[in-house]
C-alpha positions in Angstrom: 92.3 -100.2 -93.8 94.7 -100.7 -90.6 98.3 -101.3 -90.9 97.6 -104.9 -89.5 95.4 -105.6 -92.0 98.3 -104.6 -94.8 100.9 -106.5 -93.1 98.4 -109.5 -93.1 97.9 -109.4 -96.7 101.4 -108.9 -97.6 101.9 -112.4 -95.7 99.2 -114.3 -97.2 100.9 -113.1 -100.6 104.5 -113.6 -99.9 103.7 -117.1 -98.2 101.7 -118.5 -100.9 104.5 -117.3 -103.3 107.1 -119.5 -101.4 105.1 -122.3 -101.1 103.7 -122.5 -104.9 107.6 -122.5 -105.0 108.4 -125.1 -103.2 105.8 -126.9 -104.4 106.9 -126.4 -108.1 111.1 -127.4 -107.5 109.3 -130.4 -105.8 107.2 -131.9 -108.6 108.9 -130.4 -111.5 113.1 -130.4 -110.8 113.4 -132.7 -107.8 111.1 -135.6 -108.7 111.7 -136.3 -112.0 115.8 -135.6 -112.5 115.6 -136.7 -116.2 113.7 -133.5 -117.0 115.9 -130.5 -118.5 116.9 -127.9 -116.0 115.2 -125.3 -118.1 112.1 -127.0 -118.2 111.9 -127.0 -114.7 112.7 -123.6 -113.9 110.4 -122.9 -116.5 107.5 -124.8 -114.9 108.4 -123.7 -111.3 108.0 -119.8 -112.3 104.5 -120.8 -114.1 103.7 -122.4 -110.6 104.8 -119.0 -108.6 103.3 -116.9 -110.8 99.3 -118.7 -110.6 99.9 -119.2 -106.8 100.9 -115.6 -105.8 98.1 -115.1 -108.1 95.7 -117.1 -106.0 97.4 -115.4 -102.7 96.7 -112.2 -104.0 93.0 -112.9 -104.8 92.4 -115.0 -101.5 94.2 -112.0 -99.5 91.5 -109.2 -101.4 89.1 -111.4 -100.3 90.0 -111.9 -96.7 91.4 -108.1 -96.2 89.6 -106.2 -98.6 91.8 -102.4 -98.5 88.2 -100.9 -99.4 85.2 -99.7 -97.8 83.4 -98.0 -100.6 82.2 -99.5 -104.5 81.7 -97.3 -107.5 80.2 -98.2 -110.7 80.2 -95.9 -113.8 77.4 -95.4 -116.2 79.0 -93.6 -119.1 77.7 -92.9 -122.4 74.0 -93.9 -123.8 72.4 -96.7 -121.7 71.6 -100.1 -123.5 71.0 -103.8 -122.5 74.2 -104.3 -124.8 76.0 -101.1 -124.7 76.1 -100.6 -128.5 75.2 -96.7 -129.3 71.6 -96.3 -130.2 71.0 -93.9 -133.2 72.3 -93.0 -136.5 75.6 -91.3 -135.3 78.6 -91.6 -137.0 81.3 -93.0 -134.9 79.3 -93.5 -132.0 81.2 -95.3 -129.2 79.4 -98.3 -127.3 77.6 -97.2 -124.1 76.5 -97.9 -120.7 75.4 -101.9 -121.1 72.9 -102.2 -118.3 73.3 -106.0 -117.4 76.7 -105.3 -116.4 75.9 -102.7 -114.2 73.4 -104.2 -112.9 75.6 -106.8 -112.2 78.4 -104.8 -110.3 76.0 -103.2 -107.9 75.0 -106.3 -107.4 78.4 -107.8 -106.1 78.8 -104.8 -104.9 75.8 -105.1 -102.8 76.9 -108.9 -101.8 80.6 -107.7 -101.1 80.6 -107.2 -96.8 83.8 -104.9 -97.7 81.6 -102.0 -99.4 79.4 -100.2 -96.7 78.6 -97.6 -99.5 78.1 -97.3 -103.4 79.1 -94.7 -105.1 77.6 -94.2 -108.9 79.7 -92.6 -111.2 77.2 -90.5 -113.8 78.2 -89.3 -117.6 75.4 -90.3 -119.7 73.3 -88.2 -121.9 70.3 -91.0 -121.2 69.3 -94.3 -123.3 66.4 -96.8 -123.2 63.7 -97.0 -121.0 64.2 -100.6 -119.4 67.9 -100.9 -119.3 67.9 -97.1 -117.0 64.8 -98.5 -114.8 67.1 -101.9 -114.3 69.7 -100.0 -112.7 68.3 -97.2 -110.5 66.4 -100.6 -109.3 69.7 -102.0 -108.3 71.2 -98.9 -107.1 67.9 -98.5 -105.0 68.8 -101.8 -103.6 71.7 -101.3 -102.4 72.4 -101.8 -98.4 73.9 -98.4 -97.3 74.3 -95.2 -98.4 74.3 -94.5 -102.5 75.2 -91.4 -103.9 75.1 -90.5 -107.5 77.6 -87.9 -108.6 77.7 -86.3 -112.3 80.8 -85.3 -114.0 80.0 -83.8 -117.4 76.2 -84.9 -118.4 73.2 -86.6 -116.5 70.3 -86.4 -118.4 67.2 -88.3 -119.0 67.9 -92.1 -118.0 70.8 -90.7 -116.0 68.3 -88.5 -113.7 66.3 -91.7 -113.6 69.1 -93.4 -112.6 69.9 -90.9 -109.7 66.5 -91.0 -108.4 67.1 -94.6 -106.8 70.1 -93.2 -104.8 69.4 -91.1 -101.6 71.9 -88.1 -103.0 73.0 -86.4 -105.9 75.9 -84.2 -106.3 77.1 -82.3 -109.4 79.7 -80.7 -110.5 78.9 -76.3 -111.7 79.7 -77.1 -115.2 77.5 -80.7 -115.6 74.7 -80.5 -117.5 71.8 -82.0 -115.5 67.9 -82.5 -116.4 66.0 -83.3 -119.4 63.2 -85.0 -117.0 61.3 -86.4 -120.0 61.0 -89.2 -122.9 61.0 -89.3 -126.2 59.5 -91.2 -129.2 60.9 -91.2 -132.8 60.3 -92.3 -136.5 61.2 -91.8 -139.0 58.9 -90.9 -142.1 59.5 -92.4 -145.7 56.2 -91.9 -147.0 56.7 -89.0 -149.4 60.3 -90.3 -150.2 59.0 -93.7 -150.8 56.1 -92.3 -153.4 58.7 -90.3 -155.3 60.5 -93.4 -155.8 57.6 -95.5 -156.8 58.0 -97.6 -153.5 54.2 -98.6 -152.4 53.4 -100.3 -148.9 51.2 -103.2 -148.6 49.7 -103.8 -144.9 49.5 -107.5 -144.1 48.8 -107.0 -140.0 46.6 -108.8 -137.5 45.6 -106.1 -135.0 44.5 -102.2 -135.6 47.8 -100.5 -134.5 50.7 -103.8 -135.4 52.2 -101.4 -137.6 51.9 -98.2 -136.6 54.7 -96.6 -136.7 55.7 -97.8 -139.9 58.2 -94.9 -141.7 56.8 -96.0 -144.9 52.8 -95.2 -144.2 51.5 -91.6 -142.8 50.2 -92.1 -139.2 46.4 -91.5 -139.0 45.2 -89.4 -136.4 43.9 -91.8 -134.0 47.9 -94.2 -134.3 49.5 -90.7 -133.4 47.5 -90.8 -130.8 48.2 -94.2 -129.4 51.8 -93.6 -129.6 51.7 -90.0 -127.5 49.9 -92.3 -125.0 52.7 -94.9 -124.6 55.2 -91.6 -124.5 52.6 -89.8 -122.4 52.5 -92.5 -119.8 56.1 -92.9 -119.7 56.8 -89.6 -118.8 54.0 -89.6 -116.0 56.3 -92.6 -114.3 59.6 -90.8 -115.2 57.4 -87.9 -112.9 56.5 -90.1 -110.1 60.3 -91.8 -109.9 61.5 -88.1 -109.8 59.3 -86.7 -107.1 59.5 -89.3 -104.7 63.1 -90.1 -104.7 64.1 -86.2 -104.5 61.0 -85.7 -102.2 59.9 -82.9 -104.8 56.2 -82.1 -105.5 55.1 -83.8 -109.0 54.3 -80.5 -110.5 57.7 -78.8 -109.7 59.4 -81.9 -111.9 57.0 -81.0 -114.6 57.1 -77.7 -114.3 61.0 -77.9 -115.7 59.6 -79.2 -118.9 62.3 -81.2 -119.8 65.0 -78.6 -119.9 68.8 -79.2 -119.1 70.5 -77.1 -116.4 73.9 -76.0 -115.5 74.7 -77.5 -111.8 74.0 -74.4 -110.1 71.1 -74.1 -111.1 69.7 -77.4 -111.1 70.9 -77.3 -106.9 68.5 -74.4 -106.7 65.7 -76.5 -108.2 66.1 -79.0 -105.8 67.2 -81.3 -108.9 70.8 -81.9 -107.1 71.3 -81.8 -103.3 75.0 -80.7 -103.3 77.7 -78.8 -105.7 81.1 -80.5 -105.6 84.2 -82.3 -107.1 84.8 -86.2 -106.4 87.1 -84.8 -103.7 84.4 -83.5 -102.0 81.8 -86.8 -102.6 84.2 -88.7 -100.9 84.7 -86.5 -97.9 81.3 -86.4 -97.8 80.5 -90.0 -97.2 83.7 -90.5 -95.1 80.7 -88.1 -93.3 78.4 -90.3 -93.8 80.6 -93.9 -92.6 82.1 -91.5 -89.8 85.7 -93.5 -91.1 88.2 -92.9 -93.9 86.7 -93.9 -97.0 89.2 -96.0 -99.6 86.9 -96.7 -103.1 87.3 -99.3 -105.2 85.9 -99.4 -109.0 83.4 -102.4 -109.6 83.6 -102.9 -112.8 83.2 -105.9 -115.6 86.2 -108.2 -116.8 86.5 -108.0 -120.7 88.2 -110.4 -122.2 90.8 -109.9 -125.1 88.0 -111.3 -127.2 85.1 -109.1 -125.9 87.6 -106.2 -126.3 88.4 -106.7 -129.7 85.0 -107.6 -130.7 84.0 -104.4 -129.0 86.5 -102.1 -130.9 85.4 -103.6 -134.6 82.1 -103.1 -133.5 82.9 -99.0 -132.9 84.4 -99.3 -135.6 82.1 -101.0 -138.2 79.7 -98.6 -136.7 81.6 -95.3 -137.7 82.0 -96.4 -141.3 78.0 -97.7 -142.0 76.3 -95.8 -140.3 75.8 -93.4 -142.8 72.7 -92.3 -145.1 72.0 -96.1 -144.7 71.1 -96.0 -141.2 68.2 -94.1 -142.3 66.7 -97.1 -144.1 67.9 -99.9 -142.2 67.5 -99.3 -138.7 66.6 -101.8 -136.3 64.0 -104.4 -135.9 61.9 -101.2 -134.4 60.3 -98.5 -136.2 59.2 -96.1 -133.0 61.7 -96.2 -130.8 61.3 -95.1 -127.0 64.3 -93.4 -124.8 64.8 -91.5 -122.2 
């Protein structure tokens, strides 16, 4: 960002100022005398305040003061970003769509010659992790993922669709695999004289169930849906860190230190944020300024979001157990 461009910005802001002022004494003191004093000055300020507002927002737009976009995925990744699992006083998570939807912008925004993904996640749902390191994969110019305290699972998933990943010594970075779980009712539900009736069109509909015993041949036809999961969590891994299919498997779903997952080959570089940035001022051969992509909440989204935590810390208790969701085997990464 050149000091020309600042100045310029500074004018477009300052000149739309004075003329939503003008404008307001015009239409709201001058014109119609009868009106109070008060109620004109009051007006007028309304009027400054929404046009410098426009100003400002027209004068980001025209002289952007970035070059570089970062989205964060923090916490478990979901399509809604509610915390999967019975956990008491989960926070919400990562909600996919709106990531998804800042890399996109991002991506559209002529300002941002680089994206930057910000990773802390411990790893979420299979779909909602593909749908971003799809959009970060997308992304015209240089991505690099960087990992502050944990990228595991659908975080390393994640970081396969960018072309770098950095970590910090102290991250925790791995767990290359997926897991399915249920849970198992059956003997609980006996003791309690609690039967279960099958009404089902289809061999395996309800497989799965917590209040049946799996058969031999349902346990396995849900180790082949996690089995064949895991082969594609393989293949994402070993083409986008150019790493031989075996050596990915070969870590067995494990969790390393930073350190030691750069001497895998599982991160390219150890470093603090300090040091990403310098990196892709590197990489743009210019100074780099970054600025945050991230989605607007409403007052209404945020306290709907903050009785959700909150509702969520006080039920989810021994309850959870029998009233989960809507799905019995549940999938995640």
């Amino acid at each position: 960002m050149s000091g020309d461009d600042d100045l310029a910005r500074f004018g477009v802001v300052v000149g739309g100022g004075l003329l939503a002022a003008v404008l307001g004494i015009v239409v709201f003191v001058i014109v119609p005398g009868s009106l109070v004093d008060l109620l004109g000055l009051l007006l007028t300020i309304g009027v400054v305040l929404l046009g410098a507002r426009a100003a400002g927002d027209f004068a980001d737009s025209a002289f952007p003061d970035y070059n570089v976009a970062e989205v964060a995925v923090e916490g478990p990744i979901t399509r809604d970003g509610s915390t999967p699992g019975p956990i008491p006083g989960g926070a919400l998570g990562a909600t996919a769509d709106d990531v998804v939807e800042q890399i996109e912008q991002a991506d559209e925004d002529d300002a941002a010659d680089a994206l930057l993904v910000k990773l802390d996640t411990p790893g979420g749902q299979v779909v909602p992790s593909d749908d971003i390191r799809r959009a970060a994969a997308d992304f015209d110019g240089p991505t690099v993922a960087y990992a502050t305290d944990v990228c595991a699972s659908g975080g390393y998933w994640i970081a396969s669709g960018c072309d770098e990943l950095w970590a910090r010594r102290g991250s925790i970075v791995g767990s290359i695999g997926v897991i399915g779980s249920r849970v198992n009712l059956a003997d609980l539900a006996e003791n309690l004289g609690v039967s279960y009736e099958r009404f089902a069109a289809g061999k395996y509909k309800d497989a799965g169930m917590p209040l049946k015993e799996l058969s031999e041949d349902e346990r396995e036809y849900l180790q082949g849906l996690i089995d064949g999961f895991y082969d594609d969590f393989v293949e994402r891994v070993a083409d986008g860190r150019d790493m031989e299919p075996e050596a990915v498997r070969d870590t067995e779903a494990r969790v390393y230190l930073g350190d030691d997952a750069h001497e895998l080959g599982l991160v390219d570089s150890i470093g603090t944020r300090d040091d990403v940035e310098t990196h892709v001022e590197d990489l743009l051969d210019t100074e780099v300024s970054v600025r945050e992509f991230e989605p607007e909440k409403g007052l209404a989204a945020r306290l709907r979001g903050g009785a959700t935590a909150v509702a969520y810390a006080a039920g989810a208790g021994v309850a959870s157990v029998f009233v989960d969701d809507d799905h019995d085997f549940r999938l995640r990464l």
